[in-house]
PyMOL Python script that loads the backbone (N, CA, C, O; Angstrom):
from pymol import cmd

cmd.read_pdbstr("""\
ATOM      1  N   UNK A   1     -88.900 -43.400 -17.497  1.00  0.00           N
ATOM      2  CA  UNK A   1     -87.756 -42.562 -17.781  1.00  0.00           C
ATOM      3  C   UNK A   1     -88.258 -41.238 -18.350  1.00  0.00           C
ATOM      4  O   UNK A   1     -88.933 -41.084 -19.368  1.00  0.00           O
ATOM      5  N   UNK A   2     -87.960 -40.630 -17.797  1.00  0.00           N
ATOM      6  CA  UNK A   2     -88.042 -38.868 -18.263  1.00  0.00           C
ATOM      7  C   UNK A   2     -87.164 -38.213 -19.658  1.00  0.00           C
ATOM      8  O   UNK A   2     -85.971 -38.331 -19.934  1.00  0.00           O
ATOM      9  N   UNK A   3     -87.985 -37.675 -20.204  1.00  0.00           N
ATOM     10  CA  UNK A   3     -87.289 -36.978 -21.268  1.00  0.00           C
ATOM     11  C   UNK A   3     -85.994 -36.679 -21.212  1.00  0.00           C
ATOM     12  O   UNK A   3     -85.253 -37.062 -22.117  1.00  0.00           O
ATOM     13  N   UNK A   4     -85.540 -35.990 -20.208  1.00  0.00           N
ATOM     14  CA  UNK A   4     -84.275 -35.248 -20.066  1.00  0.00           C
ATOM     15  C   UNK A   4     -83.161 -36.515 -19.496  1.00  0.00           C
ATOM     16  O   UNK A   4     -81.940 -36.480 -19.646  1.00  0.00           O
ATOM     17  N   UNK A   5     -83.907 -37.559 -18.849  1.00  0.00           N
ATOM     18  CA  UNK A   5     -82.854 -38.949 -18.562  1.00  0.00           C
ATOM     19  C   UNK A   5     -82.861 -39.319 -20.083  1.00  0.00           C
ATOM     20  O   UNK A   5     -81.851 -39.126 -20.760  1.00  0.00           O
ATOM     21  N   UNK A   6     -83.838 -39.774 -20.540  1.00  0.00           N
ATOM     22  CA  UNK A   6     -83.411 -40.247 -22.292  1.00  0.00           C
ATOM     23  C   UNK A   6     -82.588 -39.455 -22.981  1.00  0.00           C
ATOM     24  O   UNK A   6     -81.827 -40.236 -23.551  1.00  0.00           O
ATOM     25  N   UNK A   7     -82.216 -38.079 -23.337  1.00  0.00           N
ATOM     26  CA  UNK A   7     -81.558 -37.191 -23.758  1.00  0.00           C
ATOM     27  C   UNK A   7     -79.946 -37.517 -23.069  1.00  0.00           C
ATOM     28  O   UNK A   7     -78.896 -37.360 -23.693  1.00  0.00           O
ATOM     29  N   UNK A   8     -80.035 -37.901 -21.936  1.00  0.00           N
ATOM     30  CA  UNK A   8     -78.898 -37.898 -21.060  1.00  0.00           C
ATOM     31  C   UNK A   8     -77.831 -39.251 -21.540  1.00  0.00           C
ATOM     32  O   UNK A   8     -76.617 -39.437 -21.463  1.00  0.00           O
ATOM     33  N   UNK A   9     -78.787 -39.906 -21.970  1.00  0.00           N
ATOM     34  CA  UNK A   9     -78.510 -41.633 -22.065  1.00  0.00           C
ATOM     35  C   UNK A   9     -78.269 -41.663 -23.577  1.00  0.00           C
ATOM     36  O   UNK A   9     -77.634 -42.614 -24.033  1.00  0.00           O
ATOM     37  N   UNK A  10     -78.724 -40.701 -24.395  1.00  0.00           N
ATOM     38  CA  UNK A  10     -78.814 -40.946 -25.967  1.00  0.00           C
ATOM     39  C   UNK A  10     -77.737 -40.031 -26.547  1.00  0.00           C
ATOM     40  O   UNK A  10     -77.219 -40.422 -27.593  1.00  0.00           O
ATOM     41  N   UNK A  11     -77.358 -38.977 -26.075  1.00  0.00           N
ATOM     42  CA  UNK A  11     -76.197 -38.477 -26.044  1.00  0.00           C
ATOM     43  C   UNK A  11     -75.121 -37.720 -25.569  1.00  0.00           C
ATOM     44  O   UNK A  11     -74.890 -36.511 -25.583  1.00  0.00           O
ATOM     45  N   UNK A  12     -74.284 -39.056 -24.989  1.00  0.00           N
ATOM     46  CA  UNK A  12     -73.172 -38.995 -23.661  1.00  0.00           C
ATOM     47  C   UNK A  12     -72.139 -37.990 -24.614  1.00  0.00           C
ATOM     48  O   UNK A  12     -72.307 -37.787 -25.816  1.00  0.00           O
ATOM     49  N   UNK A  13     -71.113 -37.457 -23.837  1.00  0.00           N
ATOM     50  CA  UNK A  13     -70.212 -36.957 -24.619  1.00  0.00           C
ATOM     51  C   UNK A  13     -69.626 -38.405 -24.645  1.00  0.00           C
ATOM     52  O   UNK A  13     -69.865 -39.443 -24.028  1.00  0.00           O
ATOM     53  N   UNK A  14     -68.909 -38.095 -25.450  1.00  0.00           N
ATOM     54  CA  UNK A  14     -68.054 -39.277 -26.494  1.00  0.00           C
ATOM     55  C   UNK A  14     -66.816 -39.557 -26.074  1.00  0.00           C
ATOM     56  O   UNK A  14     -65.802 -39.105 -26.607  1.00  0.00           O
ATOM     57  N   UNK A  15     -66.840 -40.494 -24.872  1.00  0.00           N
ATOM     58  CA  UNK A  15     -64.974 -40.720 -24.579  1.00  0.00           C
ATOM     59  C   UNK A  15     -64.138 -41.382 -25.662  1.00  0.00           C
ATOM     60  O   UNK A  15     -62.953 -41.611 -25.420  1.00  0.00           O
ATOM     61  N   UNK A  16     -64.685 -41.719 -26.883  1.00  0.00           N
ATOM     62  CA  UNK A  16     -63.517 -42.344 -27.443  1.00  0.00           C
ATOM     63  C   UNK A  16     -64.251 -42.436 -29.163  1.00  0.00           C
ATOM     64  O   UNK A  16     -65.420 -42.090 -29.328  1.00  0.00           O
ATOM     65  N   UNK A  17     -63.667 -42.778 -29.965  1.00  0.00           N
ATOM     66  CA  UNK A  17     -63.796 -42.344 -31.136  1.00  0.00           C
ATOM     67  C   UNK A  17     -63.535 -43.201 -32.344  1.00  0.00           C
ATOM     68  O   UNK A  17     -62.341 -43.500 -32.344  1.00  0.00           O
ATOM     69  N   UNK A  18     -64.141 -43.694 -33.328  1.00  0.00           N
ATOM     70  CA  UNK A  18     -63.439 -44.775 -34.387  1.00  0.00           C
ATOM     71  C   UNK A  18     -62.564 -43.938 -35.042  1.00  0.00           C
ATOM     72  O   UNK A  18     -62.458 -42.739 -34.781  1.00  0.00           O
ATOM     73  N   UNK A  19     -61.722 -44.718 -36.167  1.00  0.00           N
ATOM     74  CA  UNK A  19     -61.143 -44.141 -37.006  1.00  0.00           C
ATOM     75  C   UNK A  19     -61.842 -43.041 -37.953  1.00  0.00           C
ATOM     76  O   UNK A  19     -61.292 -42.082 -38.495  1.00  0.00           O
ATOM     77  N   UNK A  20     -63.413 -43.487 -38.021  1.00  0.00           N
ATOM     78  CA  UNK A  20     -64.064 -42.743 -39.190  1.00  0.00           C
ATOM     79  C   UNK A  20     -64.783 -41.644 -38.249  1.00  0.00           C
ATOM     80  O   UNK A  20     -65.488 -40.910 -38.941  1.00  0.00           O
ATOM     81  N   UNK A  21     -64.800 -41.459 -37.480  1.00  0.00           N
ATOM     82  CA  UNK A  21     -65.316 -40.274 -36.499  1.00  0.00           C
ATOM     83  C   UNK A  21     -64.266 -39.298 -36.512  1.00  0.00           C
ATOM     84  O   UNK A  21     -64.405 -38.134 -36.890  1.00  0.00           O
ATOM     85  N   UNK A  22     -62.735 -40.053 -35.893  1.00  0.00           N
ATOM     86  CA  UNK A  22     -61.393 -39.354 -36.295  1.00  0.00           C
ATOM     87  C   UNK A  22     -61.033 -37.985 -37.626  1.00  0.00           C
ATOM     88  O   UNK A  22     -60.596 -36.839 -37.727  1.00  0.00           O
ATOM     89  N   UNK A  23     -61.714 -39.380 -38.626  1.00  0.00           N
ATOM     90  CA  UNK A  23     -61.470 -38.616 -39.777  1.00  0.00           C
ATOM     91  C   UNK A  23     -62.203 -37.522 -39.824  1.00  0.00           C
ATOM     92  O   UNK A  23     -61.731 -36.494 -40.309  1.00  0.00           O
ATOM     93  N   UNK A  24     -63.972 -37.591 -39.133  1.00  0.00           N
ATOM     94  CA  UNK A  24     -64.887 -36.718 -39.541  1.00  0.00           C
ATOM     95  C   UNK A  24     -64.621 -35.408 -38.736  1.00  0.00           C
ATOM     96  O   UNK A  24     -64.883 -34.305 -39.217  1.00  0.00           O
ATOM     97  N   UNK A  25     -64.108 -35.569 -37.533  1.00  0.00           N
ATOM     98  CA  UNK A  25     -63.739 -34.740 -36.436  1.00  0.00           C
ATOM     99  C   UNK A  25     -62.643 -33.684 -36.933  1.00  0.00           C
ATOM    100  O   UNK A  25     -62.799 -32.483 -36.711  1.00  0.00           O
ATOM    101  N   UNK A  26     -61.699 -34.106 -37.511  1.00  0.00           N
ATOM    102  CA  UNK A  26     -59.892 -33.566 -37.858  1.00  0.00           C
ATOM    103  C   UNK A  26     -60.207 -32.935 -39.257  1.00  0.00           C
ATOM    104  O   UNK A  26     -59.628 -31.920 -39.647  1.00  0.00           O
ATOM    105  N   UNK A  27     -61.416 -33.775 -40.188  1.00  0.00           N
ATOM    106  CA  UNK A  27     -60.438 -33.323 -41.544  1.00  0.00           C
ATOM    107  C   UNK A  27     -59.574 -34.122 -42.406  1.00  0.00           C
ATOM    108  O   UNK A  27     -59.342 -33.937 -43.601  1.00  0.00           O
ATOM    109  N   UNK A  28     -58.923 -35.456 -41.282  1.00  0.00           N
ATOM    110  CA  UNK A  28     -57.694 -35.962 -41.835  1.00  0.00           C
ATOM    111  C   UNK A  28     -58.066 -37.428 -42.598  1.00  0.00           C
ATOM    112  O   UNK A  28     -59.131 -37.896 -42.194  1.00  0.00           O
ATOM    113  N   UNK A  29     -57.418 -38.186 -43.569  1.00  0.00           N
ATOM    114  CA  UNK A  29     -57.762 -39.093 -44.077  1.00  0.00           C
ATOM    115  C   UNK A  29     -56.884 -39.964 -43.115  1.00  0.00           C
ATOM    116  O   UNK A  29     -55.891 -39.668 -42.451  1.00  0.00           O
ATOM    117  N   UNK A  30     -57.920 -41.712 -43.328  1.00  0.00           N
ATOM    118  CA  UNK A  30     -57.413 -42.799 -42.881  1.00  0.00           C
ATOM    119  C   UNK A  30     -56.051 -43.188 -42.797  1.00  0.00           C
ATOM    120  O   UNK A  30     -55.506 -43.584 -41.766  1.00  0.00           O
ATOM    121  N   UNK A  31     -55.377 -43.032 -44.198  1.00  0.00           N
ATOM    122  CA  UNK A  31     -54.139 -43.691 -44.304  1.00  0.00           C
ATOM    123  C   UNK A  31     -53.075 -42.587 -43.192  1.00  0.00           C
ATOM    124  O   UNK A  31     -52.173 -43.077 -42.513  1.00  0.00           O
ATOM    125  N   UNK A  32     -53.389 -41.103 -43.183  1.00  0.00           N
ATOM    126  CA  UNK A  32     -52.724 -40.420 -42.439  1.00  0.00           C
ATOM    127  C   UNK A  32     -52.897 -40.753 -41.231  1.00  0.00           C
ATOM    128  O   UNK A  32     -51.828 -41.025 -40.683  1.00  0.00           O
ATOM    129  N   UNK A  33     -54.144 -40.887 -40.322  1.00  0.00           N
ATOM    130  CA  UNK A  33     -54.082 -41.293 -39.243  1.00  0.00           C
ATOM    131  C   UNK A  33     -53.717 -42.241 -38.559  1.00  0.00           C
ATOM    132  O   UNK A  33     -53.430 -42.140 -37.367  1.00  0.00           O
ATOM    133  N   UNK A  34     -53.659 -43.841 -39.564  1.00  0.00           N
ATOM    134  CA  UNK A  34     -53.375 -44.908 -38.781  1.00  0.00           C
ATOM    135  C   UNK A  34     -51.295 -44.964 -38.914  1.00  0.00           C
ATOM    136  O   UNK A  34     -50.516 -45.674 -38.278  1.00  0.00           O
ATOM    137  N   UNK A  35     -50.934 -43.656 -40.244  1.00  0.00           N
ATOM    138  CA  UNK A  35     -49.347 -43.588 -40.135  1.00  0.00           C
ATOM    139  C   UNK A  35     -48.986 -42.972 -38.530  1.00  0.00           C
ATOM    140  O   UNK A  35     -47.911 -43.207 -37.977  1.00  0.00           O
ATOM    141  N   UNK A  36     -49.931 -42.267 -37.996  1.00  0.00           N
ATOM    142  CA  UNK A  36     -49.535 -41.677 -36.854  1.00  0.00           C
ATOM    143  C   UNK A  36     -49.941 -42.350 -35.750  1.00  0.00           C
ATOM    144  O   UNK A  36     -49.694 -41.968 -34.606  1.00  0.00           O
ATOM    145  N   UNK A  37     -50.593 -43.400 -36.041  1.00  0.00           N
ATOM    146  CA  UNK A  37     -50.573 -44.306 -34.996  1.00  0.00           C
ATOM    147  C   UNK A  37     -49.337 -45.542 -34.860  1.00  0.00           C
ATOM    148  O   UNK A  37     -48.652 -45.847 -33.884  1.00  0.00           O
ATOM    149  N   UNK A  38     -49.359 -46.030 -36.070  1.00  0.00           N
ATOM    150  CA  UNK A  38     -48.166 -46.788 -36.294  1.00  0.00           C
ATOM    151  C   UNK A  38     -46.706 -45.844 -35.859  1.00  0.00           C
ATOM    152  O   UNK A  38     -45.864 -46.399 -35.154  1.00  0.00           O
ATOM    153  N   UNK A  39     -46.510 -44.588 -36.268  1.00  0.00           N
ATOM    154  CA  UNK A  39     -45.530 -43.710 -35.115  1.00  0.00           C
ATOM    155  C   UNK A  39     -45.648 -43.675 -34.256  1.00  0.00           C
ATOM    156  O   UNK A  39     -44.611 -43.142 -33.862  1.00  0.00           O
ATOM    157  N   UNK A  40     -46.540 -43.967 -33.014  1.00  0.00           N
ATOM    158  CA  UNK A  40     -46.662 -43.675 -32.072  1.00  0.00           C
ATOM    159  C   UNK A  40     -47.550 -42.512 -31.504  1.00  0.00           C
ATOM    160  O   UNK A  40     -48.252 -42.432 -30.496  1.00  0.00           O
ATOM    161  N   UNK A  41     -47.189 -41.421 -32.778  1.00  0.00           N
ATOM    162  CA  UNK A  41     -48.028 -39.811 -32.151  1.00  0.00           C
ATOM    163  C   UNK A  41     -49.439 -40.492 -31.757  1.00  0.00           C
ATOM    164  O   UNK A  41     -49.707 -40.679 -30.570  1.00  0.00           O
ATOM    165  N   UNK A  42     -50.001 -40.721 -32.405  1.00  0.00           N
ATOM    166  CA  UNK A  42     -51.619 -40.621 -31.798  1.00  0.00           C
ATOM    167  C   UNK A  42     -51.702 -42.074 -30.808  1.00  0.00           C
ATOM    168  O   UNK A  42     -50.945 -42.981 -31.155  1.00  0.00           O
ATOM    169  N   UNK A  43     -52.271 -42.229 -30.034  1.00  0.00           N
ATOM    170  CA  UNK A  43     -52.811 -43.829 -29.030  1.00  0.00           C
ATOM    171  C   UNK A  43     -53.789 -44.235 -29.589  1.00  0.00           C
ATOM    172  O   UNK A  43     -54.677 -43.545 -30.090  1.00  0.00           O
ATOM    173  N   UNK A  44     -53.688 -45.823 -29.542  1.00  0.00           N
ATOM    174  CA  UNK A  44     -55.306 -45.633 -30.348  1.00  0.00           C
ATOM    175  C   UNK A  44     -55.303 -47.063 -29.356  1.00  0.00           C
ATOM    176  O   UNK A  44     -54.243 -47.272 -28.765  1.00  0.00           O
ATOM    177  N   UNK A  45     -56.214 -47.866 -29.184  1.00  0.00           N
ATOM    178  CA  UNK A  45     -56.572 -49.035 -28.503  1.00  0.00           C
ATOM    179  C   UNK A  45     -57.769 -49.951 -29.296  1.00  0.00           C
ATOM    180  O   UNK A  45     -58.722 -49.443 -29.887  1.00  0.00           O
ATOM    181  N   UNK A  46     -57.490 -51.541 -29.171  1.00  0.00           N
ATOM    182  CA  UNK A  46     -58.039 -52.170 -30.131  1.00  0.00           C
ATOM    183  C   UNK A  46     -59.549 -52.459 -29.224  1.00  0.00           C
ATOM    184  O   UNK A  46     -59.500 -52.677 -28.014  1.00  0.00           O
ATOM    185  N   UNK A  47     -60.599 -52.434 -29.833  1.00  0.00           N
ATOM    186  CA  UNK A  47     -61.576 -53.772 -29.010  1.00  0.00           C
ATOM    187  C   UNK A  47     -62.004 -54.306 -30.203  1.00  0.00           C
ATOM    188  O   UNK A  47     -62.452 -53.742 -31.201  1.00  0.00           O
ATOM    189  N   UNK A  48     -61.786 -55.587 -29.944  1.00  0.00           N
ATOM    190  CA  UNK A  48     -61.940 -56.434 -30.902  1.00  0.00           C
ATOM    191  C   UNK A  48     -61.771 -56.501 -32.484  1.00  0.00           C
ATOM    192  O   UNK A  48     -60.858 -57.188 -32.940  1.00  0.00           O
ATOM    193  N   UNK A  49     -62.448 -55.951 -33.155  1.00  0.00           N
ATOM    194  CA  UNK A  49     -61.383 -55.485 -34.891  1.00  0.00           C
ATOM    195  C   UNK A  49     -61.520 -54.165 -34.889  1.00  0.00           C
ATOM    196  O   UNK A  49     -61.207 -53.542 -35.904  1.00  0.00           O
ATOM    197  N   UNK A  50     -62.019 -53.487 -33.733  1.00  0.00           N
ATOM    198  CA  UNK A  50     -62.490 -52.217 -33.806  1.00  0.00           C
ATOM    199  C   UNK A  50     -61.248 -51.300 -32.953  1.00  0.00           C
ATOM    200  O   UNK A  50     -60.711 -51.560 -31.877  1.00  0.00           O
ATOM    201  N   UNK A  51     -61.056 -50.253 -33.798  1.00  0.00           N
ATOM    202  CA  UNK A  51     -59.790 -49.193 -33.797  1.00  0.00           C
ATOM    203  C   UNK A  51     -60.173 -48.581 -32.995  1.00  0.00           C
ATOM    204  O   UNK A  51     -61.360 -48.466 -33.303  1.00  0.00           O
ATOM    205  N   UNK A  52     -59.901 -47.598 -31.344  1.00  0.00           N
ATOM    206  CA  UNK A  52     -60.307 -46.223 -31.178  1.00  0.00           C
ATOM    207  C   UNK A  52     -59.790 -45.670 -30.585  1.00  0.00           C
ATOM    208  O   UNK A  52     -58.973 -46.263 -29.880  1.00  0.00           O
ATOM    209  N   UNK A  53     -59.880 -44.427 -30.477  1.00  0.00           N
ATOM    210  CA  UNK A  53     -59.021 -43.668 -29.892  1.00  0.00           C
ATOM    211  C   UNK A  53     -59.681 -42.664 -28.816  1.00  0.00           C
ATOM    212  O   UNK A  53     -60.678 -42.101 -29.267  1.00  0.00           O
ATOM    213  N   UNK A  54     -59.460 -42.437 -27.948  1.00  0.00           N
ATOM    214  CA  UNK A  54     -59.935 -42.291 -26.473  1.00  0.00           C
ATOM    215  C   UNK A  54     -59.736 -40.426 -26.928  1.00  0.00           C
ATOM    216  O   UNK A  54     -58.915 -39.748 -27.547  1.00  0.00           O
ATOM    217  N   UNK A  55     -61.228 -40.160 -26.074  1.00  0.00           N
ATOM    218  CA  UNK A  55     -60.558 -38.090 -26.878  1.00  0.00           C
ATOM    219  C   UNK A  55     -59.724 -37.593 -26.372  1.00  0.00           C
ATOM    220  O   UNK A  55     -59.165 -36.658 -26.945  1.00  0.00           O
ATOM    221  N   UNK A  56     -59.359 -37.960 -25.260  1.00  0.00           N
ATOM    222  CA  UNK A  56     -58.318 -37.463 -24.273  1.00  0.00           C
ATOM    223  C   UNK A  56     -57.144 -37.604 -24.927  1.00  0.00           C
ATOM    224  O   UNK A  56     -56.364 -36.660 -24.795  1.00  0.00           O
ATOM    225  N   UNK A  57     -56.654 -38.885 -25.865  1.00  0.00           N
ATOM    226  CA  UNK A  57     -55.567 -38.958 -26.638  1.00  0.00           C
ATOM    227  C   UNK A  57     -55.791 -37.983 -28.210  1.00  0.00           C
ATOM    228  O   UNK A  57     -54.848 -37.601 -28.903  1.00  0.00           O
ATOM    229  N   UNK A  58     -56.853 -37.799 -28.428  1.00  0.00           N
ATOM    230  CA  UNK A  58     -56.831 -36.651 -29.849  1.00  0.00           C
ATOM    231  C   UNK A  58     -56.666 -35.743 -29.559  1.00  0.00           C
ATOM    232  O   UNK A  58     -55.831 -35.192 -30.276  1.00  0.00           O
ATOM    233  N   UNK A  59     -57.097 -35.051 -28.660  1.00  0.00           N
ATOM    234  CA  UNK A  59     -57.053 -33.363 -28.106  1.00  0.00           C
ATOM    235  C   UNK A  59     -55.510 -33.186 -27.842  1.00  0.00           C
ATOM    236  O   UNK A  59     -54.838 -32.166 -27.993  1.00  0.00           O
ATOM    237  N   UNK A  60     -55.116 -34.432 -27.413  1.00  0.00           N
ATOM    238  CA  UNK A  60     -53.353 -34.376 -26.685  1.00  0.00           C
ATOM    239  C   UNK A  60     -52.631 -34.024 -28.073  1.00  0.00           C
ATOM    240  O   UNK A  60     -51.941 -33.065 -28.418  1.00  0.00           O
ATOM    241  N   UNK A  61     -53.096 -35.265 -28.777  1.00  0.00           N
ATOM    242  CA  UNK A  61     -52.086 -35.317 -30.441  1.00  0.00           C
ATOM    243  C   UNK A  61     -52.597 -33.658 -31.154  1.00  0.00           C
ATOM    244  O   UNK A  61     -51.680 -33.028 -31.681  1.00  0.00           O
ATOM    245  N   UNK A  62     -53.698 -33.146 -31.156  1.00  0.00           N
ATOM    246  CA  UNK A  62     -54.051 -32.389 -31.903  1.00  0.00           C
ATOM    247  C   UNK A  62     -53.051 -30.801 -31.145  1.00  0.00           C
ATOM    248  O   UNK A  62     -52.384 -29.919 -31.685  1.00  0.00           O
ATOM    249  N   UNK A  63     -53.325 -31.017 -30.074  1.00  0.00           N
ATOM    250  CA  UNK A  63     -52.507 -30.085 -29.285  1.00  0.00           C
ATOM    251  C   UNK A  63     -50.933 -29.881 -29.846  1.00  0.00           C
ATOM    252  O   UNK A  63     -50.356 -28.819 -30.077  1.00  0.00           O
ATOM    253  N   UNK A  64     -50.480 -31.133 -29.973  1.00  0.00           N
ATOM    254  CA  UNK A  64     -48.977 -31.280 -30.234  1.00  0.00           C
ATOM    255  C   UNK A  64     -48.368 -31.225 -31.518  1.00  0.00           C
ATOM    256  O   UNK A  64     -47.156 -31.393 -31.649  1.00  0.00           O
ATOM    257  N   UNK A  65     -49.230 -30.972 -32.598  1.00  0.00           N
ATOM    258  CA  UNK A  65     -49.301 -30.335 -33.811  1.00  0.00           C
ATOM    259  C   UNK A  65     -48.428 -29.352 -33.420  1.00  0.00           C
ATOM    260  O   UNK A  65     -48.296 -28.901 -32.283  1.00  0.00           O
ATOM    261  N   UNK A  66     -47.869 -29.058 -34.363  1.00  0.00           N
ATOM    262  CA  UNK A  66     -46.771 -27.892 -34.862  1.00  0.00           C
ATOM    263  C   UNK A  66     -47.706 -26.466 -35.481  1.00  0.00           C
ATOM    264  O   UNK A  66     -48.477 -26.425 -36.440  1.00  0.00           O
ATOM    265  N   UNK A  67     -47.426 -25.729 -34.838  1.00  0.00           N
ATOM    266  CA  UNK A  67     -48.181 -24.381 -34.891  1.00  0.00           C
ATOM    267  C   UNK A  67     -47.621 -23.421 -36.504  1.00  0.00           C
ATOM    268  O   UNK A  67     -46.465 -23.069 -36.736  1.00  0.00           O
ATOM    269  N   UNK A  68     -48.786 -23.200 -37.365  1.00  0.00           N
ATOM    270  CA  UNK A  68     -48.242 -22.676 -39.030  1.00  0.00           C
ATOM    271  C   UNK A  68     -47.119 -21.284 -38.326  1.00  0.00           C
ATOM    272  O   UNK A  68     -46.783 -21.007 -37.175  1.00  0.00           O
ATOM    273  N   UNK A  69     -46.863 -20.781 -39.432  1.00  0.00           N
ATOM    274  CA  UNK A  69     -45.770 -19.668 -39.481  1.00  0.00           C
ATOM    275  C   UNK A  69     -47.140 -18.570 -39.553  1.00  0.00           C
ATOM    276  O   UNK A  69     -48.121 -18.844 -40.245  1.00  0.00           O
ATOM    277  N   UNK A  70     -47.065 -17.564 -38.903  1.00  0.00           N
ATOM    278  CA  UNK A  70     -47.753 -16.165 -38.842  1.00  0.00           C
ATOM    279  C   UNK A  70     -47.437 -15.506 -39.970  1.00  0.00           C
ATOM    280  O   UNK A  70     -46.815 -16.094 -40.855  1.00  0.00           O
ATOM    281  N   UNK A  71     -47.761 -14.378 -40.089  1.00  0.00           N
ATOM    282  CA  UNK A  71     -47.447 -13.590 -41.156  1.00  0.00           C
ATOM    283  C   UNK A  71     -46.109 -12.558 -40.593  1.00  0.00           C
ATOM    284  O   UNK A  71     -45.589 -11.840 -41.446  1.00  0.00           O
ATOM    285  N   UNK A  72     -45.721 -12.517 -39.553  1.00  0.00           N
ATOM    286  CA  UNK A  72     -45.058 -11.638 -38.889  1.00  0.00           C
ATOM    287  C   UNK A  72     -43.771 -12.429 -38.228  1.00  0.00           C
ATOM    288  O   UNK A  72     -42.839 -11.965 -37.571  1.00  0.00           O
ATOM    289  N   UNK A  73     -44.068 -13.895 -38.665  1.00  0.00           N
ATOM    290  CA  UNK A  73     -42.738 -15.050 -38.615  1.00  0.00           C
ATOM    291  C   UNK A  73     -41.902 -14.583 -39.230  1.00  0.00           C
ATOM    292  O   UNK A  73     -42.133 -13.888 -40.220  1.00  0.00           O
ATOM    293  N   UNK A  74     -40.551 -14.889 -38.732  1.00  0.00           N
ATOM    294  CA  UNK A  74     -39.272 -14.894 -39.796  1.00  0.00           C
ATOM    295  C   UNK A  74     -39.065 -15.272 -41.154  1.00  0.00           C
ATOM    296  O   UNK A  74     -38.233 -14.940 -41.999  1.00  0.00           O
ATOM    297  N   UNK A  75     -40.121 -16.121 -41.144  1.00  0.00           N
ATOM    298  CA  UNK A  75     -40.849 -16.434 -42.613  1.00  0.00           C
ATOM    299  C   UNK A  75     -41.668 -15.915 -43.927  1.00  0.00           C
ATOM    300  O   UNK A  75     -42.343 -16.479 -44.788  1.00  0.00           O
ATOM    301  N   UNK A  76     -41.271 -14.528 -43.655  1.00  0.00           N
ATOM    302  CA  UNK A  76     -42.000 -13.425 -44.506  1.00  0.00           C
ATOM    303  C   UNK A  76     -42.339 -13.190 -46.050  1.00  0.00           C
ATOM    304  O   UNK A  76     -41.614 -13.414 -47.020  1.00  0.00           O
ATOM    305  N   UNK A  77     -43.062 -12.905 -46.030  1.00  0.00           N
ATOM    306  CA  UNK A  77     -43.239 -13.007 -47.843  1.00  0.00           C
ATOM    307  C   UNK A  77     -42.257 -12.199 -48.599  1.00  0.00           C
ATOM    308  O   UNK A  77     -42.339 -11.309 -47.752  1.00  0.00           O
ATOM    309  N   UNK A  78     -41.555 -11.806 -49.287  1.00  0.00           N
ATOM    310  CA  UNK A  78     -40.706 -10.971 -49.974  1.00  0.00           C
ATOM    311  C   UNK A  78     -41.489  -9.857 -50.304  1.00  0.00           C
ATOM    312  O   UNK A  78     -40.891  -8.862 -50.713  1.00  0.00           O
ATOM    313  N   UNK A  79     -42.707  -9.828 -50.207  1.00  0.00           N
ATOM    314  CA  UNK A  79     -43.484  -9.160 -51.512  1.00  0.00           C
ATOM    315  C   UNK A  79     -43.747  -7.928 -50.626  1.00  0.00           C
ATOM    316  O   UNK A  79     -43.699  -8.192 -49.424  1.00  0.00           O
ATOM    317  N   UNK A  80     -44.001  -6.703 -50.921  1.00  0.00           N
ATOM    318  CA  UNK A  80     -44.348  -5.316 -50.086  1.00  0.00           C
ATOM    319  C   UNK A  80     -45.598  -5.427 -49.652  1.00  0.00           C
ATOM    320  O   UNK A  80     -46.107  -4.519 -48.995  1.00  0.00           O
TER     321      UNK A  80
END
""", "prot")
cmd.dss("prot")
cmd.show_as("cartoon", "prot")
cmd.util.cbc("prot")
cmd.orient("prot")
């Protein structure tokens, strides 16, 4: 096996993700993520006691996040 096949084999992109990768990836803590699984927002799929979530379903959920208020939102600061 060639260098660049070992490199190839040692790191695949990542179709799917634990909870603690989740967390490391987002930012977000456990108890928040598995509430949004128990809602429904995020997919997650079991193998065996093991939680994960496929990236194709994080990028979707992360996508579908609610976008902050701008500074130029109707939401304006009072202040000059």
């Amino acid at each position: 096996m060639t260098l660049e096949e070992f490199r190839s084999y040692a790191d695949p992109a990542r179709r799917a993700h634990s909870i603690r990768e989740v967390m490391k990836i987002t930012g977000l803590g456990r108890s928040f993520i598995y509430e949004e699984i128990k809602a429904g927002r995020l997919a997650a799929r079991k193998v065996g006691r093991r939680t994960l979530i496929f990236d194709a379903d994080l990028n979707s959920w992360l996508a579908s996040l609610p976008n902050t208020h701008t500074a130029d939102s109707k939401f304006k600061s009072n202040t000059p």
